[in-house]
TIVEXKOL-747002 format. One record per atom (N, C-alpha, C): atom name; residue in three letters; x, y, z. Coordinates in pm, 1 decimal, always signed. Layout:
N
<vexnu><at>CA</at><aa>ala</aa><east>X</east><north>Y</north><up>Z</up></vexnu>
...
END
This chain:
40
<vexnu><at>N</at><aa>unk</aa><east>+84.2</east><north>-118.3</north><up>+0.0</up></vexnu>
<vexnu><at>CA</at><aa>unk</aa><east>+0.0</east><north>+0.0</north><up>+0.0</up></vexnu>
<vexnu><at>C</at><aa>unk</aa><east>+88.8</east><north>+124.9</north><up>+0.0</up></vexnu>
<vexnu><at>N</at><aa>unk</aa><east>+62.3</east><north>+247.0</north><up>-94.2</up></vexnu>
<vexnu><at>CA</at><aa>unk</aa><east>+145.8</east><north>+367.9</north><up>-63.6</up></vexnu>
<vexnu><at>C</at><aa>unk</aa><east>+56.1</east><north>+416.8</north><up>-31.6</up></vexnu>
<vexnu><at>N</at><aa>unk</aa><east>+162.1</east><north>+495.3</north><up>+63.2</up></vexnu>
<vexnu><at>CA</at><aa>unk</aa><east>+119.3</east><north>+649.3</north><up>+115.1</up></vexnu>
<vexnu><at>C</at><aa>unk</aa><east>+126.4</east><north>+781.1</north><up>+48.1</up></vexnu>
<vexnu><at>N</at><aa>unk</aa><east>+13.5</east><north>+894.1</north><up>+101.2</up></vexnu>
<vexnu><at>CA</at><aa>unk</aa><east>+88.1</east><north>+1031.3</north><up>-8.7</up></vexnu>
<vexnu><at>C</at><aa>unk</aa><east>+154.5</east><north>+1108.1</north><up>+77.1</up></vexnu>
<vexnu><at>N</at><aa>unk</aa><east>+216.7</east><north>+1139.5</north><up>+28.9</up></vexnu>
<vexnu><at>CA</at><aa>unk</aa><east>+361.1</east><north>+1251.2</north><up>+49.3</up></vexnu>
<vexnu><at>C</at><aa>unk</aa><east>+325.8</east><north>+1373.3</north><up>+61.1</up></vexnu>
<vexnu><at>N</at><aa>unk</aa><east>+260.8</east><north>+1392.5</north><up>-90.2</up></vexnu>
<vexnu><at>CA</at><aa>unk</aa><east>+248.1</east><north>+1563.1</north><up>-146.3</up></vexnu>
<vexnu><at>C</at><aa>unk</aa><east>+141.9</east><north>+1538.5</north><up>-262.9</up></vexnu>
<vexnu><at>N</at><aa>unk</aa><east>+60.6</east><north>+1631.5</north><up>-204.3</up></vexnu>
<vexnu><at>CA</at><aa>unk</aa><east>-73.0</east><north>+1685.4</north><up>-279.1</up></vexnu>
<vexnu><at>C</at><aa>unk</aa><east>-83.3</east><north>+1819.4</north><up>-372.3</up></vexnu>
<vexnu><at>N</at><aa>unk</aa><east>-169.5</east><north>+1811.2</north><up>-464.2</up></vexnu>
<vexnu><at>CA</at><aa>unk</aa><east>-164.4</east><north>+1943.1</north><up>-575.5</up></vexnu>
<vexnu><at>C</at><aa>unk</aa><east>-278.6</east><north>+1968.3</north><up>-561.3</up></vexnu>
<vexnu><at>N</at><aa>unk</aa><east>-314.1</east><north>+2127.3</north><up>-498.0</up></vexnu>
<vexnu><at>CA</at><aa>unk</aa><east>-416.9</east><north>+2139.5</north><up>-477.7</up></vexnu>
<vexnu><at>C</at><aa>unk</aa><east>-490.0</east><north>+2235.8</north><up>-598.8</up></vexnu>
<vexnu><at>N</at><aa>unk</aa><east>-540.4</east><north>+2232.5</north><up>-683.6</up></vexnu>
<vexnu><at>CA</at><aa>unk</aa><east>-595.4</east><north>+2311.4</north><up>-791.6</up></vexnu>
<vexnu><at>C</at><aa>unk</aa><east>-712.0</east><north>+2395.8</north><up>-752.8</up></vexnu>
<vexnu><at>N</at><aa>unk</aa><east>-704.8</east><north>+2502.8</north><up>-845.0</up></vexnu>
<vexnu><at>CA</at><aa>unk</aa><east>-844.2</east><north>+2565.8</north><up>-829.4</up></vexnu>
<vexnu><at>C</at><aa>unk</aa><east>-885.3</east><north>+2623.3</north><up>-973.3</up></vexnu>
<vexnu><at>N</at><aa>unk</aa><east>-1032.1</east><north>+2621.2</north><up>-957.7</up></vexnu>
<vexnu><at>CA</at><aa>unk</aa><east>-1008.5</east><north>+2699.9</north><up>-1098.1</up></vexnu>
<vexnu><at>C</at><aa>unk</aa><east>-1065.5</east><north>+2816.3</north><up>-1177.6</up></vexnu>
<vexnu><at>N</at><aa>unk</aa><east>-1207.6</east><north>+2875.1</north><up>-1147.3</up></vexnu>
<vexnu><at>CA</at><aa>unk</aa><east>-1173.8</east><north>+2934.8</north><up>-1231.5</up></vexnu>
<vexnu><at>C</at><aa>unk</aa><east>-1266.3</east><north>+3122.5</north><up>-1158.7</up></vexnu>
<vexnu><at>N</at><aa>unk</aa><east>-1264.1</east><north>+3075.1</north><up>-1033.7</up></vexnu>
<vexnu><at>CA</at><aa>unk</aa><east>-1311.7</east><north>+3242.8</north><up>-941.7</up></vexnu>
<vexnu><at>C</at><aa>unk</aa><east>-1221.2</east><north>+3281.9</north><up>-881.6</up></vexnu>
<vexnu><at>N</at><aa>unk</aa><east>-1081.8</east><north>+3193.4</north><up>-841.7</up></vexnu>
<vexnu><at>CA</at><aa>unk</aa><east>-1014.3</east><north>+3258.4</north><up>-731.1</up></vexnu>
<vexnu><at>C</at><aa>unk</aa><east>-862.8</east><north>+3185.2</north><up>-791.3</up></vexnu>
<vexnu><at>N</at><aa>unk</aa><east>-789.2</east><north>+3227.3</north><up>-725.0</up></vexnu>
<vexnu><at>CA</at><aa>unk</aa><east>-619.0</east><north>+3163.9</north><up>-773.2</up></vexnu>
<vexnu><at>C</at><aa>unk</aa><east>-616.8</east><north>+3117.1</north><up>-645.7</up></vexnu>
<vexnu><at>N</at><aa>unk</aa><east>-477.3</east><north>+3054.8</north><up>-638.5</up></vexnu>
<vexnu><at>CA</at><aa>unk</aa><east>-430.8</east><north>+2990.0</north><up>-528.3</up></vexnu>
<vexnu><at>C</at><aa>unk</aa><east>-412.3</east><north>+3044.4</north><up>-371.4</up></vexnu>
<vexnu><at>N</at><aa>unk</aa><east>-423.4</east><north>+3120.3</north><up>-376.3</up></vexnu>
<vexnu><at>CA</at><aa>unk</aa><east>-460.4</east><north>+3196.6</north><up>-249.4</up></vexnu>
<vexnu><at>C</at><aa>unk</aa><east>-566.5</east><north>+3172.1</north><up>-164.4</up></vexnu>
<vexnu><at>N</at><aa>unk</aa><east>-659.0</east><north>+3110.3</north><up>-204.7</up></vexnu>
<vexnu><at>CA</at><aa>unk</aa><east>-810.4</east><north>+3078.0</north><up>-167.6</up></vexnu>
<vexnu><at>C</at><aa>unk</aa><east>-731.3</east><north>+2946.8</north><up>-140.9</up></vexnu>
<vexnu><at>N</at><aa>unk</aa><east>-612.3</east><north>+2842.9</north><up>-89.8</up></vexnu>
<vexnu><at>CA</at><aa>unk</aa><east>-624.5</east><north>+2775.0</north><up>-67.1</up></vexnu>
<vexnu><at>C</at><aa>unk</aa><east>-488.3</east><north>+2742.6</north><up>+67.6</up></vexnu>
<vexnu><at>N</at><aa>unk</aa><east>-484.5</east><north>+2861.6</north><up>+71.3</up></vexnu>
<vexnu><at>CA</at><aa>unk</aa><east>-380.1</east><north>+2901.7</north><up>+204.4</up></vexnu>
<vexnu><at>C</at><aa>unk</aa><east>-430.6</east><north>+2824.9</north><up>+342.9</up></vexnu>
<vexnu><at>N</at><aa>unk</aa><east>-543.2</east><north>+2876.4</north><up>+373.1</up></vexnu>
<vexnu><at>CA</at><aa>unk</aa><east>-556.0</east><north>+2828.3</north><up>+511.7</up></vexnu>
<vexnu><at>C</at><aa>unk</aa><east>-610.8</east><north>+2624.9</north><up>+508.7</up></vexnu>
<vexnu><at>N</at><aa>unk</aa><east>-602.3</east><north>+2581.6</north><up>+385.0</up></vexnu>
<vexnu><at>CA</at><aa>unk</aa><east>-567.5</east><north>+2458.3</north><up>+379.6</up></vexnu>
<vexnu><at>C</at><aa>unk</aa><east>-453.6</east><north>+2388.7</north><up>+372.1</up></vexnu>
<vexnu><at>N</at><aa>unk</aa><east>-417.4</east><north>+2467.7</north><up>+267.3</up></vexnu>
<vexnu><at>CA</at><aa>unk</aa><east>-248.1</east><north>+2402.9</north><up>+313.9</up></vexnu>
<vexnu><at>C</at><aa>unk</aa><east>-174.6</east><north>+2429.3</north><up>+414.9</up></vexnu>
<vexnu><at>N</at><aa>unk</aa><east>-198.3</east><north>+2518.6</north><up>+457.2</up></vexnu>
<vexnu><at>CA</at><aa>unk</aa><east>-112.4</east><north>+2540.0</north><up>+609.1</up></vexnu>
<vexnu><at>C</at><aa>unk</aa><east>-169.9</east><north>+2384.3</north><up>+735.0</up></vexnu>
<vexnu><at>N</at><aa>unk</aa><east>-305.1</east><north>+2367.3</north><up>+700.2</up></vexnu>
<vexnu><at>CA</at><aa>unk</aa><east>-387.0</east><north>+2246.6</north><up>+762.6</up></vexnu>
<vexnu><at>C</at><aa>unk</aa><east>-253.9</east><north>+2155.2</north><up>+698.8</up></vexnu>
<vexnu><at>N</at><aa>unk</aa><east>-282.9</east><north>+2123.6</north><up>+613.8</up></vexnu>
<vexnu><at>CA</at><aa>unk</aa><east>-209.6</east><north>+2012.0</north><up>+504.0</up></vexnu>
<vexnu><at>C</at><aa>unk</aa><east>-86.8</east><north>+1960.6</north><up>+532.5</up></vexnu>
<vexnu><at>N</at><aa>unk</aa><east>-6.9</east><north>+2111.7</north><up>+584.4</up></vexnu>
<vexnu><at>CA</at><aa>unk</aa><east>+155.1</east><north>+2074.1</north><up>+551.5</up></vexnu>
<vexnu><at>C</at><aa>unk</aa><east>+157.1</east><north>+2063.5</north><up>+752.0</up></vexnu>
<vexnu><at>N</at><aa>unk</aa><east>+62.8</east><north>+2112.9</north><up>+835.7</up></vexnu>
<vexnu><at>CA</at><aa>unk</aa><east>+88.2</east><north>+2099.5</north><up>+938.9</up></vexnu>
<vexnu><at>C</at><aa>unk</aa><east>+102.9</east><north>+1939.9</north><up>+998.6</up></vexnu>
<vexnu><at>N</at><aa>unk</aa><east>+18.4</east><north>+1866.3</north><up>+906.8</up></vexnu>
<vexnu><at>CA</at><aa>unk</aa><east>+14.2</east><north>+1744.9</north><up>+926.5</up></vexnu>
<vexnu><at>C</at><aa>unk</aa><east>+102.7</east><north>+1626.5</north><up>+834.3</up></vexnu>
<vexnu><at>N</at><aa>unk</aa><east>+215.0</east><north>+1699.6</north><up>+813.0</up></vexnu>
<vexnu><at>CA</at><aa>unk</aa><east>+330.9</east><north>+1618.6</north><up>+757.5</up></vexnu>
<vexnu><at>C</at><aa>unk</aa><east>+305.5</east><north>+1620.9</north><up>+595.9</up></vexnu>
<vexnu><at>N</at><aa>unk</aa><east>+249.0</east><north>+1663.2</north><up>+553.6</up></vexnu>
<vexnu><at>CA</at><aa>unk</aa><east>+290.6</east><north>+1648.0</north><up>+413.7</up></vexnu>
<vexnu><at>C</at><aa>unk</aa><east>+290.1</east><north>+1762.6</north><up>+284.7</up></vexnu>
<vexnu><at>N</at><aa>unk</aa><east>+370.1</east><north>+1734.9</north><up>+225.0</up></vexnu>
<vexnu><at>CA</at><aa>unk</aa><east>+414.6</east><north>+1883.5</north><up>+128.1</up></vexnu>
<vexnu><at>C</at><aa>unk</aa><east>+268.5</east><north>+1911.3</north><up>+39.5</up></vexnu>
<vexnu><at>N</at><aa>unk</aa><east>+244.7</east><north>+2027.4</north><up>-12.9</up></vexnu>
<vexnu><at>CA</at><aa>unk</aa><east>+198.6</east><north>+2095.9</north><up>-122.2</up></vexnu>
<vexnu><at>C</at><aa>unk</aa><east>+255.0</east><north>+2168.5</north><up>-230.9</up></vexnu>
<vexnu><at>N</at><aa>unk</aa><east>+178.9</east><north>+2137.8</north><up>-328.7</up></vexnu>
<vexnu><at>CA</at><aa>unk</aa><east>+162.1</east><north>+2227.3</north><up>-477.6</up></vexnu>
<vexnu><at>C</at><aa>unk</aa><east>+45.7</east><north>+2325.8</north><up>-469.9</up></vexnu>
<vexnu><at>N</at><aa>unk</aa><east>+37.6</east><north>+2459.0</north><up>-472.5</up></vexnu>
<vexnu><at>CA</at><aa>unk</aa><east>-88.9</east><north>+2512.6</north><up>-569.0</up></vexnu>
<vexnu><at>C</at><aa>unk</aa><east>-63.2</east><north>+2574.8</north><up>-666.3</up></vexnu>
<vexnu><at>N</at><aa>unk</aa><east>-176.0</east><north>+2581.5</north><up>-748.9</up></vexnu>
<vexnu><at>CA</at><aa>unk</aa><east>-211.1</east><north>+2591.8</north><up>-902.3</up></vexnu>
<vexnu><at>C</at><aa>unk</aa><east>-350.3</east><north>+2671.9</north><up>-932.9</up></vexnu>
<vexnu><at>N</at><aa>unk</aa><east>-336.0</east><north>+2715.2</north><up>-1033.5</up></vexnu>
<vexnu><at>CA</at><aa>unk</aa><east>-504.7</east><north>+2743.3</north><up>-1106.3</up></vexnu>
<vexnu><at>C</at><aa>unk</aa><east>-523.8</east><north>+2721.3</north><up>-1247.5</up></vexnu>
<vexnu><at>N</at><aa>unk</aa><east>-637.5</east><north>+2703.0</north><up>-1267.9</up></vexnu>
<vexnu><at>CA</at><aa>unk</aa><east>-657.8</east><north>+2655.5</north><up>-1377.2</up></vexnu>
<vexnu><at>C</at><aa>unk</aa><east>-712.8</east><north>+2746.1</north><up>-1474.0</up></vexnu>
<vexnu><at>N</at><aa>unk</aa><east>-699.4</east><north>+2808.9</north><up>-1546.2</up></vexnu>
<vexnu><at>CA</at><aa>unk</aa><east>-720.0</east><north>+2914.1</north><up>-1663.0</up></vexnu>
<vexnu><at>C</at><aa>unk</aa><east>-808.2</east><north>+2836.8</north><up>-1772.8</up></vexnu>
END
């Protein structure tokens, strides 16, 4: 079984990646890395 490491968190098309700050800070507090992105 694997485990995840590091997640890509996307968004797409009202807000950029910023709208996904106070999750990844959740995210990475609990051991594991992030990507964000938006989708155009």
């Amino acid at each position: 079984m694997s485990t995840i490491e590091h997640l890509i968190l996307v968004h797409g098309a009202w807000a950029d990646s910023t709208s996904r700050n106070k999750s990844r800070a959740l995210i990475e507090a609990a051991g594991l890395s992030t990507t964000t992105c938006r989708c155009r």
